[in-house]
C-alpha angles and dihedrals in degrees: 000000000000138000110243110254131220083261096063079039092064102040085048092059089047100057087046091063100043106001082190088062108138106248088224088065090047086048095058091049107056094033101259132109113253088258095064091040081054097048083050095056102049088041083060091048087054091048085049102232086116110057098173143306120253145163124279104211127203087229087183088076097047097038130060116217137066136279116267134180109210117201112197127205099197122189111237118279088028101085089093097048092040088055105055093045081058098038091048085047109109092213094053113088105170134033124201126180115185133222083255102057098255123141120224129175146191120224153164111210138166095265090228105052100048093119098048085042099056090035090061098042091061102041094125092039133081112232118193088200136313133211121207117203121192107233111215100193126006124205115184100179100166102200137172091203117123087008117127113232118226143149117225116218105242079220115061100346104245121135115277127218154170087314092054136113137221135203149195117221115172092328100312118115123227147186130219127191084206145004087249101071093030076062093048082042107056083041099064088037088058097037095058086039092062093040092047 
């Protein structure tokens, strides 16, 4: 296993900008051909640092309604259920839950009816209390720039490096910061395969 280098770095920052970018323009601009641009991305899918590359929609110019912030106060045990209903709702189109617990949404509703709206999403949830805050401009920029890289043992979750190792178990891919907890690691695989 490798570190990522300022060159997957910068590959990385590319695709974020235009995940459709030719490789052979990524590969002019960090100095390789499109096939090894090409070798560098899917070893990154494999790594998984890339997880897949998808559209980002102006939802604004496809959906009718206005932009609304939702704050949620949610009574303890709720926060899952509440969740999913958000998460399964077609006007919502991002999801945030805090450190705290609190559940936060994205949406584009019909301005008269957000209290309806809201009222008949959570029919089956308590709600404590919830605020709506009308959003005027949305900019939504994903970035790598300024963000440490750094693989996580599936182990015992430090950071893994050169000295690393990586592994494919039935067809997963993971990283180890040692041989000792791969080791840990393929034993209790093993161990809940055979019991399952």
């Amino acid at each position: 296993m490798r570190d990522l280098d300022e060159t997957d770095v910068k590959i990385l920052s590319m695709l974020a900008e235009d995940a459709r970018r030719p490789f052979s323009e990524i590969g002019e601009e960090v100095g390789l051909s499109g096939p090894a641009v090409s070798d560098r991305v899917t070893r990154l899918e494999e790594a998984g640092v890339i997880n897949g590359f998808t559209v980002d929609l102006n939802r604004s110019t496809l959906r009718a309604g206005v932009p609304v912030l939702i704050d949620l106060e949610l009574p303890a045990g709720s926060l899952d259920g509440a969740r999913e209903t958000v998460h399964d709702a077609d006007a919502v189109e991002h999801v945030f839950v805090t450190a705290e617990g609190d559940l936060r949404f994205y949406a584009r509703v019909e301005a008269q009816n957000v209290r309806e709206w809201v009222a008949g999403l959570f029919d089956d949830i308590a709600l404590d209390d919830y605020t709506v805050t009308l959003v005027d401009d949305v900019e939504w920029t994903p970035t790598i720039e300024g963000v440490e890289f750094a693989l996580t043992c599936a182990e015992c979750g430090n950071t893994v490096d050169s000295e690393g190792e990586t592994a494919r178990i039935d067809g997963d891919v993971y990283h180890f910061c040692c041989s000792s907890c791969l080791g840990r690691f393929e034993d209790r695989y093993r161990r809940l395969e055979a019991d399952a």
